[in-house]
C-alpha positions in Angstrom: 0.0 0.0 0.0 1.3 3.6 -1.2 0.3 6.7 -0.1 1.2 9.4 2.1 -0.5 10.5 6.1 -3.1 12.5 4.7 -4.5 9.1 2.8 -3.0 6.6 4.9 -4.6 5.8 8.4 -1.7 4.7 10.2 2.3 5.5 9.9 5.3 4.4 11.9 8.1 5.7 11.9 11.4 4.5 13.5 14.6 5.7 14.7 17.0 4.0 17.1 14.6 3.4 20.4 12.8 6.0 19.3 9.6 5.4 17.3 6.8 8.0 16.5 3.3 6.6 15.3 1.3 8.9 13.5 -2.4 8.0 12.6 -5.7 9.7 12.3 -8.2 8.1 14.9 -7.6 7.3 18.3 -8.8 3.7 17.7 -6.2 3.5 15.4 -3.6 4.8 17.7 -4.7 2.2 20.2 -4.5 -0.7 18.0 -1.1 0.6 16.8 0.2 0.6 20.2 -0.8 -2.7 20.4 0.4 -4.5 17.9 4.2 -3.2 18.4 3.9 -3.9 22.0 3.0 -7.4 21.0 5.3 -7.1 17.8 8.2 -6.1 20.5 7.7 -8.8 23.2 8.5 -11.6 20.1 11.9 -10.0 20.1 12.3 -9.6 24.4 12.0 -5.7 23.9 9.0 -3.8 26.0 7.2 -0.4 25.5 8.3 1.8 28.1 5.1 2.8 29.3 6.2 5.7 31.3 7.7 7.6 28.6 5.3 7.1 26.0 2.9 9.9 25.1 0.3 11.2 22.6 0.3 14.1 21.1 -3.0 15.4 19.3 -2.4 18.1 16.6 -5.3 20.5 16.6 -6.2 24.2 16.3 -8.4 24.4 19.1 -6.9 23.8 22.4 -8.7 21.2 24.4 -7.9 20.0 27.9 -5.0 17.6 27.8 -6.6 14.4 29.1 -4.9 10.9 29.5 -6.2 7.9 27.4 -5.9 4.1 28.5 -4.6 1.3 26.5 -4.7 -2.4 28.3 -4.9 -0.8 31.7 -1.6 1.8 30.9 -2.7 5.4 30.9 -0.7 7.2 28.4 -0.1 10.8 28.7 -1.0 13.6 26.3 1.5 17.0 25.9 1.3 19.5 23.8 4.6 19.3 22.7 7.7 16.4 22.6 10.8 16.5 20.5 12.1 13.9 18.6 14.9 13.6 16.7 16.4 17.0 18.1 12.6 19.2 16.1 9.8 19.9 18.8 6.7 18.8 17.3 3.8 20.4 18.8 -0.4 20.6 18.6 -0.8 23.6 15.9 2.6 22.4 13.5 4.4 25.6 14.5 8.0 26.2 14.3 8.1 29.6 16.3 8.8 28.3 19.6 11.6 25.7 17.9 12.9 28.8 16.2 13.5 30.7 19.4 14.9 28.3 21.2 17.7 27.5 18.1 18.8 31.3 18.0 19.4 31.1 21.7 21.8 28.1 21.0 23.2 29.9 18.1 24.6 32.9 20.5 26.5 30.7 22.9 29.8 30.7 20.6 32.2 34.0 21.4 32.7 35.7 18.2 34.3 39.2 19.4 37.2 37.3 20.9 40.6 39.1 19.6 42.4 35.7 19.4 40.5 34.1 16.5 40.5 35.5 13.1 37.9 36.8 11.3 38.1 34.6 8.7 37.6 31.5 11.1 34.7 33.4 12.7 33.4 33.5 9.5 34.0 29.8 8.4 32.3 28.7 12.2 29.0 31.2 11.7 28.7 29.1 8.1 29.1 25.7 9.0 28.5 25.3 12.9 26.3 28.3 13.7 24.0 28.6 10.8 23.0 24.9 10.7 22.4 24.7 14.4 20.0 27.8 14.2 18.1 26.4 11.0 18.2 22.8 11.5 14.7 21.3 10.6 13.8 24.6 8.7 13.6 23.1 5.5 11.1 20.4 6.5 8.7 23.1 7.4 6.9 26.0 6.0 8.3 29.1 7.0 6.4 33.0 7.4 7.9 35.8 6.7 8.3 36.8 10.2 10.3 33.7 10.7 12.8 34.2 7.8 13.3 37.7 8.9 13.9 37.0 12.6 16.5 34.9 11.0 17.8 37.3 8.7 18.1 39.8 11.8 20.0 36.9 13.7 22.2 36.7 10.8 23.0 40.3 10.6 23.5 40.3 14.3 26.3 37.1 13.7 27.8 39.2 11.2 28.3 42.4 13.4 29.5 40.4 16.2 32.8 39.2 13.5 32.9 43.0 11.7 32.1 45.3 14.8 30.0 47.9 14.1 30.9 50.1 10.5 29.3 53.1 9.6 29.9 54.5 5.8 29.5 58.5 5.9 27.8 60.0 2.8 30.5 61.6 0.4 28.5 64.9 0.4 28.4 65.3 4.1 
């Protein structure tokens, strides 16, 4: 069977220990969870029932209530991450976003010691894919590519210092 999430009613997908099951109805969810449990105890591995969770993407924001699955209550956030990208209820990036610029400011980049050149080689390689990491999986707004553009500008200042060019006329 082909197809892609908005035709298919179930979808698993796997990484390491960490699997993400994305379907469309909570019975589906349920007998999901079910069969990899049972799929996993074949091979002596268990669900860790304490650190699985549901997430339910959704405009509106209902109360976060727990569901139960063979006598386990499972948790419902709003948000997880997985993978290193926070997935949350309304598919927005913003929050992700902020957190990534704060992560791209850590390095020192007015330090004397290293050159500008180097500074400029670590804001391309290290700094600019820690800050948009995930972006390309997602839509972006405008406001989002500018407040990167801005952090970009800011990176950029940081390595040149402040420069001001005066008006020949003046």
């Amino acid at each position: 069977m082909r197809g892609n999430i908005s035709t298919r009613l179930r979808q698993c997908t796997a990484y390491a220990d960490d699997i993400l099951i994305t379907v469309r109805t909570t019975q589906a969810m349920i007998d999901t969870f079910v069969k990899l449990k049972n799929e996993s105890l074949k091979y002596g591995l268990t669900v860790n029932v304490h650190k699985t969770k549901y997430l339910k993407c959704s405009r509106r924001q209902d109360q976060l209530k727990a569901i139960n699955i063979e006598n386990k209550e499972i948790e419902q956030v709003r948000s997880f991450k997985y993978l290193g990208s926070t997935v949350n209820t309304d598919s927005t990036i913003e929050e992700e976003i902020k957190e990534r610029i704060g992560l791209g400011n850590k390095p020192s980049l007015q330090s004397k010691l290293i050159s500008k050149n180097a500074k400029l080689k670590l804001c391309f390689s290290v700094i600019r894919s820690v800050v948009t990491y995930a972006c390309e999986t997602r839509i972006l707004k405008e406001t989002i590519t500018n407040r990167l553009m801005v952090f970009e500008r800011k990176i950029l200042r940081k390595i040149f210092g402040p420069t001001y060019e005066m008006d020949p006329g003046e």
